[in-house]
C-alpha positions as CSV (number, residue, x, y, z in Angstrom):
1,X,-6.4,10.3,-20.5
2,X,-6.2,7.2,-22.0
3,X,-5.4,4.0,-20.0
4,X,-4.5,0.3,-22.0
5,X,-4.1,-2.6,-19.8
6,X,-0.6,-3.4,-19.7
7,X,-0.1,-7.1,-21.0
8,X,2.8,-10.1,-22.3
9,X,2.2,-8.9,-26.0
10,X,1.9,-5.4,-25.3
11,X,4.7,-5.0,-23.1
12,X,6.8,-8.4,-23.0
13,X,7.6,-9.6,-19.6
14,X,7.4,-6.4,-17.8
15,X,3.3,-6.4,-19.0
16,X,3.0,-8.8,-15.5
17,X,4.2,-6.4,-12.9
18,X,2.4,-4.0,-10.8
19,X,3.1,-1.2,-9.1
20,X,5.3,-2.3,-5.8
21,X,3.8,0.0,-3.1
22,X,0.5,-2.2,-4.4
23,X,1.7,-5.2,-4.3
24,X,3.4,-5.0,-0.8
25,X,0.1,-3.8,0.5
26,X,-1.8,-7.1,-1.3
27,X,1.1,-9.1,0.3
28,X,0.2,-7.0,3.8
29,X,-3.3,-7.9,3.8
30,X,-3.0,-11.5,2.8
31,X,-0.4,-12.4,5.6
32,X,-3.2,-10.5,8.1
33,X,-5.6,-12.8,6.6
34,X,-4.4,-15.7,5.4
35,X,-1.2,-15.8,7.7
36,X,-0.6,-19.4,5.9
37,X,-1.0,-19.0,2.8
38,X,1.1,-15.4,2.5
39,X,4.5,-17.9,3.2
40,X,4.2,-19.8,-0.3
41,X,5.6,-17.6,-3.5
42,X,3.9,-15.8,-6.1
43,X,3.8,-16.9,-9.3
44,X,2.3,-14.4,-11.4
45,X,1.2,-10.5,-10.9
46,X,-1.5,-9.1,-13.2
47,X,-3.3,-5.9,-13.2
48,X,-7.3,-5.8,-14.2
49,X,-8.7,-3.1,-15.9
50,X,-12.1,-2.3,-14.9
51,X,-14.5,0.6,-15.9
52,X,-16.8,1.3,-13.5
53,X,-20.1,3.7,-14.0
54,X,-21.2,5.6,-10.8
55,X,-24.9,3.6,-10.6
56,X,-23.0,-0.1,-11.5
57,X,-25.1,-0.4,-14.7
58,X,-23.8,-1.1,-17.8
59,X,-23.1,1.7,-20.2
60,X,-24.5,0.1,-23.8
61,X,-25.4,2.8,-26.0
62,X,-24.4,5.1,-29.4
63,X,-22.2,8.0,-28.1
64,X,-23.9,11.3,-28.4
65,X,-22.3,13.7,-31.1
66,X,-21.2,10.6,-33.8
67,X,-24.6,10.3,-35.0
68,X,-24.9,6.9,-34.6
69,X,-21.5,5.7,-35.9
70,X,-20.0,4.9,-32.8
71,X,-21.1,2.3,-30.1
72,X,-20.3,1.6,-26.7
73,X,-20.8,-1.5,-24.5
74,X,-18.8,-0.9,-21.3
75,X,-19.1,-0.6,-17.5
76,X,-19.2,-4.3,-15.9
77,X,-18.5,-2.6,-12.7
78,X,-16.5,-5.5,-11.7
79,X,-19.3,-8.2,-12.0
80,X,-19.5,-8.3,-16.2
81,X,-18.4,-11.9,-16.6
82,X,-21.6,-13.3,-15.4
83,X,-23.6,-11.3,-17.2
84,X,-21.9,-12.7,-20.5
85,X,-25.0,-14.9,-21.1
86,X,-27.2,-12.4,-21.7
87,X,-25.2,-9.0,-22.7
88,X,-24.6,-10.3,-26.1
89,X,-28.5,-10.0,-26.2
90,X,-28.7,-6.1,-24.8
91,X,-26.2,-5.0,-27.1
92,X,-27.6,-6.7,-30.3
93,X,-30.8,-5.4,-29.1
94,X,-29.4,-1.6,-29.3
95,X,-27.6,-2.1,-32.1
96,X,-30.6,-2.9,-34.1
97,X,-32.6,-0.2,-32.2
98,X,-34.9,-3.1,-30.6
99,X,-34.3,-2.4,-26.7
100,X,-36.8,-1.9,-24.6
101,X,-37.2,1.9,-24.0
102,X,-37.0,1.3,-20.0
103,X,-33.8,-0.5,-20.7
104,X,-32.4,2.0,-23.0
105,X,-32.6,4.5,-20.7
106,X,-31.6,2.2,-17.8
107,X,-27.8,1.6,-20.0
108,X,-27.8,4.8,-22.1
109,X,-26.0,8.0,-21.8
110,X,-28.5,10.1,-21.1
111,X,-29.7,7.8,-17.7
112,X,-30.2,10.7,-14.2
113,X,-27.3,10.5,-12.7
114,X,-26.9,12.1,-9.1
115,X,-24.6,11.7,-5.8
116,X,-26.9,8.7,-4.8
117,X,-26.7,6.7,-8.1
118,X,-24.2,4.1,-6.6
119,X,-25.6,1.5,-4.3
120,X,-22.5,0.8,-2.7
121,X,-18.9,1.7,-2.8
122,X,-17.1,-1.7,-3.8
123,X,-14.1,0.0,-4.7
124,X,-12.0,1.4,-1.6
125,X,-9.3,3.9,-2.2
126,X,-8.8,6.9,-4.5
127,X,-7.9,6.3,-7.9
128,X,-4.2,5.9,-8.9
129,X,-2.2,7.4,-11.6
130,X,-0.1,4.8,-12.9
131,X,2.6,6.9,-14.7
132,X,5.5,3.9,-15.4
133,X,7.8,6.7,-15.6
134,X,7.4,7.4,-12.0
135,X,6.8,4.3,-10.2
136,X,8.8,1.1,-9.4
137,X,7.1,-1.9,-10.7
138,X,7.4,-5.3,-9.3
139,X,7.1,-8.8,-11.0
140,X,6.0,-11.9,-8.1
141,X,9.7,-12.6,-8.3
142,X,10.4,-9.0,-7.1
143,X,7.5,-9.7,-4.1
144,X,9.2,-13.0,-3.4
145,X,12.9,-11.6,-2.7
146,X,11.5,-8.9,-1.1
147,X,9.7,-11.0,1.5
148,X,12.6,-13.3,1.8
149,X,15.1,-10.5,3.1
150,X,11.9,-9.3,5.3
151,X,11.7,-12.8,7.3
């Protein structure tokens, strides 16, 4: 399966909107918590793409089977941006075959993996199939009518 972030160049205006049974449950969860704040409109809906590894390490490695002609630096785990400082560094350092062997391991394909690798589940749900055949997608404008006719 291959999954592309859905985007303004890549799909014009409708690259903004999300899945409505998603965003009614974001809308649900901010009126319980912010009761204020859930009464002013949207004014922009966005999905983020994240790739996620089951210990929350980076993957930065050659894949196996290319011999050496493909590289990977993945896997923020949802905490990537402020590691920006330094990952430049890591991936250089692979590239060039200069890692540290402990840190090799630590970001390569080969790392132990096992059902306690993940120190915490930060991401709550199961995964969702977002098939755009199938679903109804929904802009903020779409949230913002809806809630109108709901008050």
């Amino acid at each position: 399966m291959v999954s592309t972030p859905r985007t303004l160049r890549s799909h014009g205006v409708k690259g903004t909107q999300i899945p409505s049974d998603l965003l009614q449950y974001l809308h649900e969860q901010l009126k319980a918590t912010y009761p204020e704040l859930a009464k002013y409109p949207l004014d922009t809906t966005r999905l983020c793409w994240y790739m996620d590894t089951p210990d929350e390490n980076f993957l930065i490695d050659c894949v196996p089977g290319f011999d050496g002609s493909l590289f990977i630096a993945t896997g923020g785990s949802g905490h990537a941006f402020k590691f920006l400082p330094v990952i430049g560094r890591l991936v250089k350092d692979r590239i060039e075959g200069n890692m540290e062997p402990e840190v090799a391991i630590r970001f390569g394909f080969s790392r132990r993996l096992d059902s306690s690798a993940a120190l915490h589940n930060s991401r709550q749900g199961k995964p969702k199939c977002l098939d755009e055949s199938t679903m109804q997608l929904w802009s903020a404008e779409d949230l913002n009518e809806y809630t109108l006719t709901k008050m």
